[in-house]
C-alpha positions as CSV (number, residue, x, y, z in Angstrom):
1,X,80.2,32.1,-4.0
2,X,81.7,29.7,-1.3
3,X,80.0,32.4,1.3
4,X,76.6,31.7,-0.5
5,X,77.0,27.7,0.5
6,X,78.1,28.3,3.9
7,X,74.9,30.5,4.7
8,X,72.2,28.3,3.2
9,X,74.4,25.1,4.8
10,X,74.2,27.2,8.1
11,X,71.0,27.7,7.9
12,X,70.0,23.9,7.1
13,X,71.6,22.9,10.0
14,X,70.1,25.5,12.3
15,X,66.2,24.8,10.9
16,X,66.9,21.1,11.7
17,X,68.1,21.3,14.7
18,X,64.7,24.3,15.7
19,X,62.9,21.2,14.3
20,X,64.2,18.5,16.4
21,X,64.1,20.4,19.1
22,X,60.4,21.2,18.9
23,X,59.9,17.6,18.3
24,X,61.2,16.8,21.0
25,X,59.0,19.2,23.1
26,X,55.8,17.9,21.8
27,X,57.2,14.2,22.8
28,X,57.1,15.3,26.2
29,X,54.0,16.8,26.3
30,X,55.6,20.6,26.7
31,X,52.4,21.8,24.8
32,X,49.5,19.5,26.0
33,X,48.1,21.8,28.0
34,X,47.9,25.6,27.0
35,X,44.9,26.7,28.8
36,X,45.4,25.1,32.2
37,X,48.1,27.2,33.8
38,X,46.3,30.5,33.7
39,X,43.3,29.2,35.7
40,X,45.0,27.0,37.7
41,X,45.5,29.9,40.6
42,X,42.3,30.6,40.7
43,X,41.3,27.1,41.8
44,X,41.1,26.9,46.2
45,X,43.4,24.6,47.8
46,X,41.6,22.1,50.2
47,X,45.2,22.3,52.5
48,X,45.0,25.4,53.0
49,X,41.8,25.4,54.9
50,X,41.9,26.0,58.5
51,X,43.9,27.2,61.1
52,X,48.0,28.2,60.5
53,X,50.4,25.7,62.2
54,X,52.3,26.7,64.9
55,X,55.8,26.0,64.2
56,X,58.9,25.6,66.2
57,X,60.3,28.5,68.6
């Protein structure tokens, strides 16, 4: 029976701390922006306009 206890304790602790942790995520703003990623390389860079620069040889 004590087995019984430490699974459902185990598993208390572990839901809590999947919750805490996803509140913590949404805090700081891991899931503000779903959509903008996945179009974001399609958008043209303005510095990438014109000629390559010559670097050092």
């Amino acid at each position: 029976m004590w087995t019984l206890y430490f699974l459902i304790a185990i598993t208390l602790v572990l839901g809590a701390g999947a919750y805490l942790l996803f509140l913590w995520s949404v805090k700081r703003g891991q899931f503000d922006d779903v959509e903008g990623p996945k179009y974001r390389m399609l958008d043209d860079d303005d510095d990438m306009k014109g000629p390559p620069k010559q670097g050092k040889q």
